[in-house]
C-alpha positions as CSV (number, residue, x, y, z in Angstrom):
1,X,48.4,179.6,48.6
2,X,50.2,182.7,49.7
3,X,51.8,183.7,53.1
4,X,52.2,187.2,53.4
5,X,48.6,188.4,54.1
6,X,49.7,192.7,54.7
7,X,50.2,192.1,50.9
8,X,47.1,190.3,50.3
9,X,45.2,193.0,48.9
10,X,47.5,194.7,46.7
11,X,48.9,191.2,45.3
12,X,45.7,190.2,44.6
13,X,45.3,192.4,41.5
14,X,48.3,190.6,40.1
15,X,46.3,187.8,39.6
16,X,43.2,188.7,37.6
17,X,42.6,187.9,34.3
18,X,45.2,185.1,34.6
19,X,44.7,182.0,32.8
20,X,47.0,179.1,31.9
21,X,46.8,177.5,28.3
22,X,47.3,173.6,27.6
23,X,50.3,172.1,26.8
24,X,51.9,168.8,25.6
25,X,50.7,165.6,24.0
26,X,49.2,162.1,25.4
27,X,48.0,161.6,28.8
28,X,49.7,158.5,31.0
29,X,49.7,157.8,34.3
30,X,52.8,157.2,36.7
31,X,52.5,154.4,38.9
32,X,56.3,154.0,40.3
33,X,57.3,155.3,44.3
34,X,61.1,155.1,43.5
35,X,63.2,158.4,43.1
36,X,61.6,161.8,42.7
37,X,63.6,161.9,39.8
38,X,63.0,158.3,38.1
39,X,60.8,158.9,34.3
40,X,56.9,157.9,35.2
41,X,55.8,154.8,34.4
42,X,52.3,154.2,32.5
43,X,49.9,151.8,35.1
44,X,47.6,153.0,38.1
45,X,48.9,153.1,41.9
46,X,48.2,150.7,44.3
47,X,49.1,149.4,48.0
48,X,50.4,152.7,48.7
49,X,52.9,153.1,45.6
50,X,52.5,156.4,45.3
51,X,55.4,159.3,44.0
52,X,57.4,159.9,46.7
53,X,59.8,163.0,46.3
54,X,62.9,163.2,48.1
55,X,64.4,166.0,49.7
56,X,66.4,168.9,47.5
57,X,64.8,167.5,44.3
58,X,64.4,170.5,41.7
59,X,60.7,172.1,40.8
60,X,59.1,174.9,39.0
61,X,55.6,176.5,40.1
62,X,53.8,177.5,37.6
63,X,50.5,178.9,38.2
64,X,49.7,181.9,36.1
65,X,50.4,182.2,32.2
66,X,50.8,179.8,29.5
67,X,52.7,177.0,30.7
68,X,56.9,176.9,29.9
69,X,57.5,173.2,29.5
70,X,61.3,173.9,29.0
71,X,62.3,174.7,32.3
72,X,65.1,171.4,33.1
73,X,63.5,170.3,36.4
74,X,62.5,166.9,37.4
75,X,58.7,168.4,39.2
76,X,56.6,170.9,37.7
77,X,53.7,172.0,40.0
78,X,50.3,173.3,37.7
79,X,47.2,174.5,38.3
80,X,45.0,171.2,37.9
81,X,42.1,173.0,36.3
82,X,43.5,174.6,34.0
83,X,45.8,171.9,32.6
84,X,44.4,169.1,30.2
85,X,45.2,165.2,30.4
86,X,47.7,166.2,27.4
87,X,49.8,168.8,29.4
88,X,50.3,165.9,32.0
89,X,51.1,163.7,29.6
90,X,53.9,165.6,27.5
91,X,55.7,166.6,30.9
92,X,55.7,163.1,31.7
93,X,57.2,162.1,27.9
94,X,60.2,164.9,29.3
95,X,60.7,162.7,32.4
96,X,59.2,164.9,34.8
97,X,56.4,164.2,38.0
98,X,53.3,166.9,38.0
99,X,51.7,168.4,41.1
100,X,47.9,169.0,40.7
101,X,47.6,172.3,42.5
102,X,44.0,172.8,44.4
103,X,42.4,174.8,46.9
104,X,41.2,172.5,49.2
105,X,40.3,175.3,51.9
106,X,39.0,177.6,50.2
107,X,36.0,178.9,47.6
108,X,37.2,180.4,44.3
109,X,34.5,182.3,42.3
110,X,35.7,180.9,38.5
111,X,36.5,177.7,38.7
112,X,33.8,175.2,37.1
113,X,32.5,173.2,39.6
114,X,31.8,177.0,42.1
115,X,28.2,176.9,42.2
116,X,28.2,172.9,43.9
117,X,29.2,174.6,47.0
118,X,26.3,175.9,49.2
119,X,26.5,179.8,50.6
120,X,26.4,178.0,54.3
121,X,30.0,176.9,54.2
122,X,31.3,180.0,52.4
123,X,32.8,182.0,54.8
124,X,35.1,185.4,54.7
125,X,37.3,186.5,52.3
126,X,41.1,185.2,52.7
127,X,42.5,188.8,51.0
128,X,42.5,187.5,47.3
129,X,39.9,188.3,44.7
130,X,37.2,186.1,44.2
131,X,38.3,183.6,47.4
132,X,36.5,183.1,50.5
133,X,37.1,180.4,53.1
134,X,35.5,177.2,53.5
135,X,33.9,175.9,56.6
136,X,36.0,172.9,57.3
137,X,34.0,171.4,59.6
138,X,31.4,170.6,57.1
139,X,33.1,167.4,55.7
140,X,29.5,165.8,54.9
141,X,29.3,168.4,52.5
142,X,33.0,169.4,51.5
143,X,34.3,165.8,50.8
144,X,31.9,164.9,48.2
145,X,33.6,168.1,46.2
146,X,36.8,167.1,47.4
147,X,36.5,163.7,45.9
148,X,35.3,164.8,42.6
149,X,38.1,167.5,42.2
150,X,41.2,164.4,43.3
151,X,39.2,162.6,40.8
152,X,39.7,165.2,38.0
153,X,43.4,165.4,39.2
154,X,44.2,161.3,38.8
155,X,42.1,160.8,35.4
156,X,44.3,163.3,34.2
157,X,47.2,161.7,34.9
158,X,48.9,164.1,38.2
159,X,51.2,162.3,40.1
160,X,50.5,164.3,43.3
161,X,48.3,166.9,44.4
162,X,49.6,170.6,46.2
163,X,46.4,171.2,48.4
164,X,46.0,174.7,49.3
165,X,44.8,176.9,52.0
166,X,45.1,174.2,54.5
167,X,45.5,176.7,57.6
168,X,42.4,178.1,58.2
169,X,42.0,178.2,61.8
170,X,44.7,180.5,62.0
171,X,43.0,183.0,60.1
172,X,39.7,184.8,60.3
173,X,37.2,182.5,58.1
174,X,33.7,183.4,59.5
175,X,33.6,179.8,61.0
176,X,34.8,179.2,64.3
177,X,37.6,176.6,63.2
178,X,39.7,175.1,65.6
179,X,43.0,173.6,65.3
180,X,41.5,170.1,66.1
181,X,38.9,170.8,62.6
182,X,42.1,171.4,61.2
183,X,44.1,168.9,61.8
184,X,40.7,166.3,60.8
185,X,40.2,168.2,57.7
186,X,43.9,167.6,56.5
187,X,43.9,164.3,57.2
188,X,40.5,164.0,55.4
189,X,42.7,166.0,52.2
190,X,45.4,163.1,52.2
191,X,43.6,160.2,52.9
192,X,41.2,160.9,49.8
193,X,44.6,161.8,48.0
194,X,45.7,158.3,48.6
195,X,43.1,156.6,48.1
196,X,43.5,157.6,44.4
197,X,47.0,156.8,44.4
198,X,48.3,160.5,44.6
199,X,50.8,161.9,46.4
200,X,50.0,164.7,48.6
201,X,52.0,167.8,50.2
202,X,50.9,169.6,53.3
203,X,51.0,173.5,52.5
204,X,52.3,175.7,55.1
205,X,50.6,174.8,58.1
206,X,54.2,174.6,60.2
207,X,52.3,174.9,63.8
208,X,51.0,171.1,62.6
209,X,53.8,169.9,61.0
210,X,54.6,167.5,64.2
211,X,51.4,166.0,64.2
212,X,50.7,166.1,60.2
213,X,54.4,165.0,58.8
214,X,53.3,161.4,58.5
215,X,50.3,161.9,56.9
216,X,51.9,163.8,53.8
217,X,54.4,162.9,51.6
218,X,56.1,166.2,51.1
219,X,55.5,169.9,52.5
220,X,55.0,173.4,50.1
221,X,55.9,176.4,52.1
222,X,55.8,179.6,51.2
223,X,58.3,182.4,52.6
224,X,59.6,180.6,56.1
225,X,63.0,182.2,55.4
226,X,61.3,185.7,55.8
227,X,59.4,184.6,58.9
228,X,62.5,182.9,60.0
229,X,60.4,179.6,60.0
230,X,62.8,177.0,57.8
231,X,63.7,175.1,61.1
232,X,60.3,174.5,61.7
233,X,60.0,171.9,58.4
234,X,62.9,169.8,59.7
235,X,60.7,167.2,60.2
236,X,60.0,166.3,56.5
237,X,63.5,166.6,55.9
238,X,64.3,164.0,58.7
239,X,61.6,161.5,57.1
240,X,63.5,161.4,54.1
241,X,60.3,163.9,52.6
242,X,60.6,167.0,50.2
243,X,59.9,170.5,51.0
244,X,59.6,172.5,48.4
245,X,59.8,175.7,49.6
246,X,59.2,179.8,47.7
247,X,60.0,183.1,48.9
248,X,59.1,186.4,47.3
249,X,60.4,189.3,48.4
250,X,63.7,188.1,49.5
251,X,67.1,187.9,47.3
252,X,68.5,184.2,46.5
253,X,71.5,185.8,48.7
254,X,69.7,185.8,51.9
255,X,68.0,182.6,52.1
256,X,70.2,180.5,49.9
257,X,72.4,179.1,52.0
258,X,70.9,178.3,54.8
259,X,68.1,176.8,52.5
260,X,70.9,174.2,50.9
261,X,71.7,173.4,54.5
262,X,68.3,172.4,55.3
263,X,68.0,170.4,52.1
264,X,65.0,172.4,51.0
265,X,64.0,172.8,47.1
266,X,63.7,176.4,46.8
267,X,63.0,178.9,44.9
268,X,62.4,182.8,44.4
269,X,59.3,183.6,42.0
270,X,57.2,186.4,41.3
271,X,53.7,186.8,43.4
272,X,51.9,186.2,40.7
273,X,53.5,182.3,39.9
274,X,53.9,182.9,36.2
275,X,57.4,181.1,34.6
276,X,60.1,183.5,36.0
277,X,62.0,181.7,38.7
278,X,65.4,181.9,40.6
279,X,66.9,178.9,41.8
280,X,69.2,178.0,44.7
């Protein structure tokens, strides 16, 4: 989920004790692949009629407190687990798409299903409390979990899915990962996405972006103005695909600009994704 690993350890404290509450009222289920900003439809996705968000649509992340349902956006990004079928339901009464955020790539210690996944293909910590990464290469164990958490995601009504930790091999995970496991294990991520009629983003990852853009239907990024990495999602741009992009530490006054050029959807929040947001 977040980019700037020297900060890992600090930012990590931020987080604890989180929690997000429920929301909203009763649960539907979009169906429709016209504009990002078109009201869902009630009705189940087929033939590849998933959301499709367009580029410079509007978002909020929200991943830490209890939910504000009042920001005016068109796509509100949530944490899946901690959201009920309701929550889904009363953003989708306002007009408005949800992202089911999940780590895909990593272990977290509280949520629900933690103890299904087998000590072997926990790995190192990835400099947040309570995560450790995921031995990709272990699909014949990992997608089975996989499923079942894309599953939780679509009976509760999410119109896409923000997959996290999906750049493993660049990082030190206790598993010898390679960018070939990567790019395999990503692919795995969307295909199971689709195949429950969800739309699916590709997070960070930029090194794979060439060989990943058609695979997902819109990219999360976190902090490429900071790295000086915005160029590098250009491709999702060009295939008519949203990139929803956050920085942190930078003002709205040095990014801005050239993000509005690129025809990114960003934003400046708070490390610890709670309802404060800036927008371009």
């Amino acid at each position: 989920m977040r980019r700037s690993t020297a900060l890992l350890p600090l930012l990590a404290l931020l987080l604890a004790g989180c929690s997000a509450a429920p929301d909203g009222a009763r649960s539907a289920g979009p169906s429709d692949a016209g504009p990002s900003d078109a009201r869902p439809s009630g009705g189940s996705p087929s033939g590849g009629a998933w959301w499709r968000p367009r580029p410079g649509v509007e978002w909020q992340w929200q991943l830490s407190g209890r939910l504000d349902t009042s920001v005016d956006v068109p796509v509100y990004d949530i944490d899946g687990f901690d959201h009920d079928a309701a929550t889904v339901a009363g953003l989708h009464d306002d007009g408005r798409r949800v992202v089911c955020y999940l780590s895909t790539g990593a272990w977290e210690d509280w949520r629900p299903d933690a103890k299904k996944f087998p000590a072997a293909v926990i790995g190192e910590s990835n400099g947040w409390k309570g995560e450790r990464w995921l031995d990709i290469r272990r699909t014949d164990v990992l997608e089975p979990l996989l499923a079942a958490r894309l599953d939780m995601c679509r009976d509760k009504g999410f119109d896409a899915v923000e997959p996290d930790n999906m750049d493993g091999y660049r990082n030190t995970t206790g598993f010898p990962v390679e960018a070939a496991d990567q790019l395999r294990y990503n692919r795995l991520v969307a295909r199971l996405a689709h195949e429950r009629g969800l739309s699916v983003g590709l997070k960070n990852d930029l090194d794979q972006i060439p060989a990943l853009v058609g695979d997902f239907d819109f990219a999360v990024n976190e902090q490429c103005a900071q790295y000086g990495e915005c160029a590098e999602l250009t491709p999702f741009v060009e295939a008519g695909k949203a990139v929803f992009h956050v920085e942190y530490e930078l003002p709205t006054s040095a990014f801005c600009a050239d993000s509005r050029r690129l025809k990114l959807s960003s934003l400046l929040k708070k490390y610890e994704l709670g309802a404060w947001r800036e927008a371009c």
